[in-house]
N, C-alpha and C positions, 0 to 999 in steps of 0.2 A: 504493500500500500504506500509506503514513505516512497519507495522509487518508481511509483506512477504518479504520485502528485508533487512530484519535483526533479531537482535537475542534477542528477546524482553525478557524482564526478569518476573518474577512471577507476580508482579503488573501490566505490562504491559497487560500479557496473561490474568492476571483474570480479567482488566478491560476490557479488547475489543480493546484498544486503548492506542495510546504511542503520548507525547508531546515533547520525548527530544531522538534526537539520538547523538551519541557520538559512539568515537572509542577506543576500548581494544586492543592493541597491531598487529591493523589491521583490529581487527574485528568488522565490523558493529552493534554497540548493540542499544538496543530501552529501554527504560522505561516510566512509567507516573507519573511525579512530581506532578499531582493533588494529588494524594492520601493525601502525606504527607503537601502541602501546608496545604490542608484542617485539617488536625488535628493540625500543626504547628499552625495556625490561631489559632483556639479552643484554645489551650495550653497557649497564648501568652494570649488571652485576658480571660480566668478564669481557672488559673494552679488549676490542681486535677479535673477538671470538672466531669471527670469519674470515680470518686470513689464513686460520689455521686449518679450513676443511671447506670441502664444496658440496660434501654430504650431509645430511638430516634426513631424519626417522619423526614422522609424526604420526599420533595416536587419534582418530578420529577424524570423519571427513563431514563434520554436522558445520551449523555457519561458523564457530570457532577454528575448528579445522580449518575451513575455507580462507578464513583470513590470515591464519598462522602459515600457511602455506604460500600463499600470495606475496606475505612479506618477504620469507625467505628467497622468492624468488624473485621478488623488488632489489633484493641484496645482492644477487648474484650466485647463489648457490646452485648448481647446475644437475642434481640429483636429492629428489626429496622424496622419500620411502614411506609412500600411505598405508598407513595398517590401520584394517578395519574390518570388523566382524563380517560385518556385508561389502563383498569387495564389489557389487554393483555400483554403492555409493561411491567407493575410489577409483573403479573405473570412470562414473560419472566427471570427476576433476579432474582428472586425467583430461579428458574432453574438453572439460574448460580452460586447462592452466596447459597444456600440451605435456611432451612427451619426458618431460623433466620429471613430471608425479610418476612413480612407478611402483600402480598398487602389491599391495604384499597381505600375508594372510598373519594373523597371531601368532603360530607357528613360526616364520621366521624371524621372529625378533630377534635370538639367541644369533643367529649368523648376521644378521643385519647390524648389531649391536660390533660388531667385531671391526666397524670399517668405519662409521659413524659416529662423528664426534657431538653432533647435538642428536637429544633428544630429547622430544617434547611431547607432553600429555594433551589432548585438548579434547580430551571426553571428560564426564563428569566422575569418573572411577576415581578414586580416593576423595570426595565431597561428602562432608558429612552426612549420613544418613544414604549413601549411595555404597558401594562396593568398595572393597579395598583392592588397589592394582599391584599385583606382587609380580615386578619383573626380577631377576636377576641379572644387577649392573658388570658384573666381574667380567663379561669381556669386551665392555668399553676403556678406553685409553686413556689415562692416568690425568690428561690434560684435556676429556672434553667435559661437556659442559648439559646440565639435566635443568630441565622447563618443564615447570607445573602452571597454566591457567587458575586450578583452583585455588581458594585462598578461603576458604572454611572446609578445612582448620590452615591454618599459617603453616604448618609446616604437614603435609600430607608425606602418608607412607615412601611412597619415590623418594621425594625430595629426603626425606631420613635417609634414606638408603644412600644416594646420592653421597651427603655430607660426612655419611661413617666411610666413604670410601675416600673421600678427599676432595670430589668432585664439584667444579662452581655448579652453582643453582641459584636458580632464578622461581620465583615464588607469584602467584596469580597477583597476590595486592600490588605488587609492583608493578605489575603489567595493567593491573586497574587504575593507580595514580597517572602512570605516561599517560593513557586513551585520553583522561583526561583533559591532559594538557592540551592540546589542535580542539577540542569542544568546547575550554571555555577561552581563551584566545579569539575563538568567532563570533562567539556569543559576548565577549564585553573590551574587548581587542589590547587586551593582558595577556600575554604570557606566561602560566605560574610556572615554579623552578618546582621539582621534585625533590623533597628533602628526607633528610633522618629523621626530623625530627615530625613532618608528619606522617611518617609510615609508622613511627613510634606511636601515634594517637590516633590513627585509625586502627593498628595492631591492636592495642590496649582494648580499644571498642568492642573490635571481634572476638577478641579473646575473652571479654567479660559478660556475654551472651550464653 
């Protein structure tokens, strides 16, 4: 509905989906500030992360998938490994995103894992009151780097897992402060900076829920 009655921009169109509409000098425009949250995140919690790999593995091909995918391929990433229950859905983005997506079943994570320096969740498995996602990180490389979208709880099982192995991580509230920022920039034409000190007090928030 948002991108039939406005004028959604390149991100928007290529994700499927807009989360921030705003006005241009009358005119009803749409974008999707996941994209860049989600690389915003990555950036914040291990700068250069993609100079180091052209591969990623992502979990789920629903609209978070979609956008998390798009970005990495905004980035330059030239192989991004869809794993998803229903490989129809990753065939789907496959179609949309081309020949870069290259669906995979659950089953391969373990060899998948072995090449692939990000990986990133963007199903609701480990959200509280949802499933707990129990991969085994051990044969990813000592310098990549694990993304969780969710952020209730702050620190989901993965990301545990992640942190006992040494590995950066990047956590959903982080990725929800960036989206942020390009939404309210067009809506009051401020800029806000992402800080410590309020991920510290919306952390606090969640956590006392």
């Amino acid at each position: 509905m948002a991108l039939a009655l406005s004028q959604p921009d390149a991100r928007a169109t290529a994700v499927g989906a807009a989360n921030t509409l705003y006005l241009d000098g009358g005119t009803l425009r749409a974008t999707n500030t996941d994209v860049e949250g989600f690389i915003g995140a990555l950036d914040a919690a291990n700068p250069g992360w993609d100079s180091s790999t052209k591969e990623a593995i992502v979990m789920g091909a629903g609209g978070a998938g979609r956008a998390v995918v798009y970005g990495l391929i905004e980035r330059g990433l030239t192989t991004v490994h869809l794993v998803n229950r229903s490989l129809d859905k990753a065939e789907a983005l496959r179609a949309r995103f081309g020949d870069v997506v290259k669906p995979a079943p659950w089953s391969a994570l373990p060899d998948l894992l072995k090449s692939a320096k990000l990986l990133a969740n963007a199903t609701s498995l480990g959200m509280k009151g949802q499933g707990v996602l129990e991969i085994d990180l051990t044969p990813m490389a000592a310098d990549a780097t694990v993304a969780d979208i969710v952020y209730v709880p702050l620190k989901t099982n993965l990301l545990a897992q992640a942190e006992a192995r040494g590995l950066k991580t990047s956590n959903g509230l982080d990725m929800l402060l960036h989206q942020a920022v390009r939404g309210f920039e067009l809506w009051f034409g401020v800029r806000p900076v992402v800080t410590r000190e309020l991920f510290e007090l919306l952390a606090a928030d969640i956590e006392g829920r």
